[in-house]
C-alpha positions as CSV (number, residue, x, y, z in Angstrom):
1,X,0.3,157.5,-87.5
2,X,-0.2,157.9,-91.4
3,X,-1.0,155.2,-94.1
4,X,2.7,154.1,-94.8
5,X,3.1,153.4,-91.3
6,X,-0.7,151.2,-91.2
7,X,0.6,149.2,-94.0
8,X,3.4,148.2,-92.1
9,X,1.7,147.3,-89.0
10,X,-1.0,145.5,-91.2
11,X,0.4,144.0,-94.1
12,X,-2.3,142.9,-96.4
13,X,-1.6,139.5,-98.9
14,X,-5.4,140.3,-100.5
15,X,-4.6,142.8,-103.4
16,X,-8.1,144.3,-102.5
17,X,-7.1,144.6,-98.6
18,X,-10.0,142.5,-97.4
19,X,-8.3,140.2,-95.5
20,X,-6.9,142.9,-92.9
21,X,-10.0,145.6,-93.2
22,X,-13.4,143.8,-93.0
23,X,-14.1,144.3,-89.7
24,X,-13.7,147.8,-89.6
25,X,-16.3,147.5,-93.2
26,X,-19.0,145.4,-91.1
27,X,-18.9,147.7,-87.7
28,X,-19.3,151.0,-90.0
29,X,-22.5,149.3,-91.9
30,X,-23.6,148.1,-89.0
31,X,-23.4,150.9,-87.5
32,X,-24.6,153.7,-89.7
33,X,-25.2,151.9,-92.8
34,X,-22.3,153.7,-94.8
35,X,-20.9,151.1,-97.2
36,X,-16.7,151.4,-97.2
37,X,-14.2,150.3,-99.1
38,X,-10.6,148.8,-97.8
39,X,-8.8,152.5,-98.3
40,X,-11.7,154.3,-96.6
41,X,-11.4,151.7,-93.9
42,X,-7.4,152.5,-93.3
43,X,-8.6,156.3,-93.1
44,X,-11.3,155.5,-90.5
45,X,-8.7,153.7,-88.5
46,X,-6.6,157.1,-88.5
47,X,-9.5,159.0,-87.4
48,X,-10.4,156.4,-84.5
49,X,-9.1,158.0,-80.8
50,X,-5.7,156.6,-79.7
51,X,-7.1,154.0,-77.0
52,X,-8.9,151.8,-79.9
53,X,-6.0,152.1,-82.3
54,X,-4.0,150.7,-80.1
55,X,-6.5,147.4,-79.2
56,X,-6.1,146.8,-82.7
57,X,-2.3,146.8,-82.4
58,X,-2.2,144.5,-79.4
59,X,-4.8,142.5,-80.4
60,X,-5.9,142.9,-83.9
61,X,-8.2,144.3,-86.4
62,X,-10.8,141.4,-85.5
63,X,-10.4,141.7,-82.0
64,X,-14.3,141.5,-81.1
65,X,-13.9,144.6,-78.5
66,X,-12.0,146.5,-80.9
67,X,-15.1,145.5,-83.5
68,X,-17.3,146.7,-80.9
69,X,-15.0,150.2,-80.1
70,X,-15.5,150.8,-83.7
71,X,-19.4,150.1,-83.6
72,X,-19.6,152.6,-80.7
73,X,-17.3,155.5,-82.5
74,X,-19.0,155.0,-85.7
75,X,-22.2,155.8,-84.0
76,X,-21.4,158.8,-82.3
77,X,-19.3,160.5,-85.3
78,X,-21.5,159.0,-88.6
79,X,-20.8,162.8,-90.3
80,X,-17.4,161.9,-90.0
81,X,-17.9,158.9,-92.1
82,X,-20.3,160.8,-94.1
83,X,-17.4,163.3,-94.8
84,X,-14.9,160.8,-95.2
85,X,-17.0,159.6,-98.1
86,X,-18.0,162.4,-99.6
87,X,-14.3,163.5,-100.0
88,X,-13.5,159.9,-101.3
């Protein structure tokens, strides 16, 4: 999956992309206290293991287990975020 084909399975009507990304925002903070913003959240989804992309597909980005999958990755793999960040 890339980000052409995220934008088409999540179509944002926010110009910020809010309204599709928050909950990935609030399990990331949560988690490990990184602030993200929507384009970092898109490229967290890419890096999130195949199983909890595709709860977000069937279910949705605010799906409360996929929230909770997303807590639990974010956890274990904070230098990824940390990297992620660094790189912009």
């Amino acid at each position: 999956m890339n980000l052409e084909m995220l934008d088409n399975l999540f179509p944002c009507e926010r110009a910020d992309g809010w309204d599709q990304w928050g909950r990935i925002h609030d399990a990331v903070l949560e988690a490990v206290d990184i602030n993200l913003t929507a384009a970092q959240c898109k490229k967290v989804f890419l890096m999130l293991p195949r199983e909890e992309q595709g709860l977000a597909i069937s279910w949705g980005l605010f799906d409360t287990v996929f929230g909770d999958e997303v807590f639990t990755w974010a956890k274990e793999n904070k230098y990824k975020i940390e990297e992620l960040v660094s790189i912009g």
